[in-house]
N, C-alpha and C positions, 0 to 999 in steps of 0.2 A: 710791790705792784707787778702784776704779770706781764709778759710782751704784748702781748694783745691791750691792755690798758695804756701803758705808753705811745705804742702806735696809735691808738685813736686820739691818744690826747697830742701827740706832735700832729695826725693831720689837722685838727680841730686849733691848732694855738697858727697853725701857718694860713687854715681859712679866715680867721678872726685876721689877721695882720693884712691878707691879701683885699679883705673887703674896709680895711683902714687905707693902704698904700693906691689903690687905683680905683676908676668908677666900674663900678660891676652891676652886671645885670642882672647875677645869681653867682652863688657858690654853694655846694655844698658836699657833706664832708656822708660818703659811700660805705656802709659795712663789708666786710671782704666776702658774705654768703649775697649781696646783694649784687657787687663790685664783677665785671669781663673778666678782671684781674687776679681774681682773687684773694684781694690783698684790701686792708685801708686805703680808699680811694679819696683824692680832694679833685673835683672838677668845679670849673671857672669857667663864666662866661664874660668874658669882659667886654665893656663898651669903649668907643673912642680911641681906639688903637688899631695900629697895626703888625701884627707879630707879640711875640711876648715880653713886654716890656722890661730891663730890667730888676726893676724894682720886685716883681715878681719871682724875676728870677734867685734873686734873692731871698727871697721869703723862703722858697722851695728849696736853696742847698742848706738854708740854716734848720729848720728842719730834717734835712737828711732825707727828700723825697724824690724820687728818682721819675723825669718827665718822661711821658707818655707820647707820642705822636700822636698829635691831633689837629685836621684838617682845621681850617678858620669856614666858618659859612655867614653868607651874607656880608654884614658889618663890623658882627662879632667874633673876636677871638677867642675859641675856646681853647681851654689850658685842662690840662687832663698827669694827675702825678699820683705816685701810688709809694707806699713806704713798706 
């Protein structure tokens, strides 16, 4: 498997788990020609919270993705990690 294949597949298995572990409004999983980043991007908009909860936080180091800085607007908290 190439690195490019593995990267999309860890952002892809930590969206899957992040839309299991909290309620979410949206998540999805960024190509890096598409991505600010330029990288595989996972962005999260979560409901019902404030700050990013651990459980997520979890998701994202088991995966190996490295968080983004990202404002919360509104009600929801966006989560923004790139690998």
């Amino acid at each position: 498997m190439s690195c490019t294949v593995e990267q999309r597949e860890q952002v892809q298995s930590a969206a899957r788990a992040i839309r299991e572990e909290v309620p979410t409004a949206a998540v999805d999983v960024i190509a890096p020609n598409a991505s600010q980043y330029d990288a595989w991007t996972l962005e999260a908009v979560l409901r019902e919270t404030t700050g990013v909860p651990p459980e997520v936080l979890r998701e994202l180091a088991l995966a190996e993705l490295t968080l983004q800085p990202t404002p919360s607007q509104a009600e929801y908290q966006h989560v923004t990690a790139t690998v």
